[in-house]
C-alpha positions as CSV (number, residue, x, y, z in Angstrom):
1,X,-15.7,-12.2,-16.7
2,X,-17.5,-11.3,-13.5
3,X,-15.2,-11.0,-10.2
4,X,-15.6,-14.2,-7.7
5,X,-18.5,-13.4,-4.9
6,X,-17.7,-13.0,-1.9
7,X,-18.8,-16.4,-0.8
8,X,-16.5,-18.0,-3.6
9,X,-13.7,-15.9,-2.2
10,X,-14.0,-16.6,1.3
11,X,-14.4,-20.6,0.0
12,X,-10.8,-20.5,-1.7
13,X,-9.6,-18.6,1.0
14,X,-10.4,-21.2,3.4
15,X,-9.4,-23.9,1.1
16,X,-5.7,-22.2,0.9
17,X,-5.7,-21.8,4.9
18,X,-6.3,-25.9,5.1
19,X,-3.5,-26.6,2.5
20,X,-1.1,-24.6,4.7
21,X,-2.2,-25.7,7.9
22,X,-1.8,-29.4,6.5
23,X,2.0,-28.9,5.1
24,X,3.5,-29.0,7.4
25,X,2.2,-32.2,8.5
26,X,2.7,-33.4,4.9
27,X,6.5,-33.1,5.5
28,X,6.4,-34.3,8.9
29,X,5.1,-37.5,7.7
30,X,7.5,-37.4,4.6
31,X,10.5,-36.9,7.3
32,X,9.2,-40.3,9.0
33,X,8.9,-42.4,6.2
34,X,12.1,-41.4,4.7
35,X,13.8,-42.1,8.1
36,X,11.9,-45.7,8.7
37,X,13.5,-46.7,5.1
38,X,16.7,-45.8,6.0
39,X,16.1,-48.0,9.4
40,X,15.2,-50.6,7.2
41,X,18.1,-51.1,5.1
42,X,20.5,-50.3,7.6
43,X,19.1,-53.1,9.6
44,X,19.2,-55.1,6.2
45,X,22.8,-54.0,6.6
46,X,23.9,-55.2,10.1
47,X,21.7,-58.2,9.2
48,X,24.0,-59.5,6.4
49,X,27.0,-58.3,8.4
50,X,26.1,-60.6,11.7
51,X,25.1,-63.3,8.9
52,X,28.3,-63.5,7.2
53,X,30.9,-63.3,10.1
54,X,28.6,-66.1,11.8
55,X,28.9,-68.1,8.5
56,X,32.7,-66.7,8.5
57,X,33.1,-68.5,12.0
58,X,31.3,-71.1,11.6
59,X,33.6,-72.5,8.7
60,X,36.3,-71.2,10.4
61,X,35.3,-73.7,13.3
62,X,34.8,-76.5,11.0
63,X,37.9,-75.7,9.3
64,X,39.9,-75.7,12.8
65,X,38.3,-78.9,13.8
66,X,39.4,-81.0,10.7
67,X,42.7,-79.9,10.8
68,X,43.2,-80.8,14.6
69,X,41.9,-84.3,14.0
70,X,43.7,-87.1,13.5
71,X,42.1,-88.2,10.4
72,X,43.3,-84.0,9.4
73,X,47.2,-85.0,10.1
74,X,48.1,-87.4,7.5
75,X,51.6,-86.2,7.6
């Protein structure tokens, strides 16, 4: 086998140079979309959390209501 010439040298070369220039950015955007996930299910989180103490209440406030009625004292 021959050695490369020097214009399929200089051609790899260059091809390396723009795979390390580009990394970087590569892991930048990696970095983003790993944090906007997280966002999203910690939103998902708080979501369910405001949902079920509003639910929590609102039975709570139904709950309270019956048993101040009158029709609620039947003793």
């Amino acid at each position: 086998m021959a050695p490369s010439t020097g214009r399929e040298t200089r051609h790899a070369v260059a091809e390396q140079a723009r795979k390390l220039v580009h990394m970087p950015q590569r892991r930048l955007e990696k970095k983003i979309q790993e944090a906007a996930e997280s966002a999203k299910e910690k939103a998902g989180d708080v979501g369910a959390k405001i949902g079920r103490n509003a639910a929590e209440a609102a039975v709570d406030a139904v709950t309270g209501n019956v048993a101040d009625s009158p029709k609620g004292k039947m003793a």
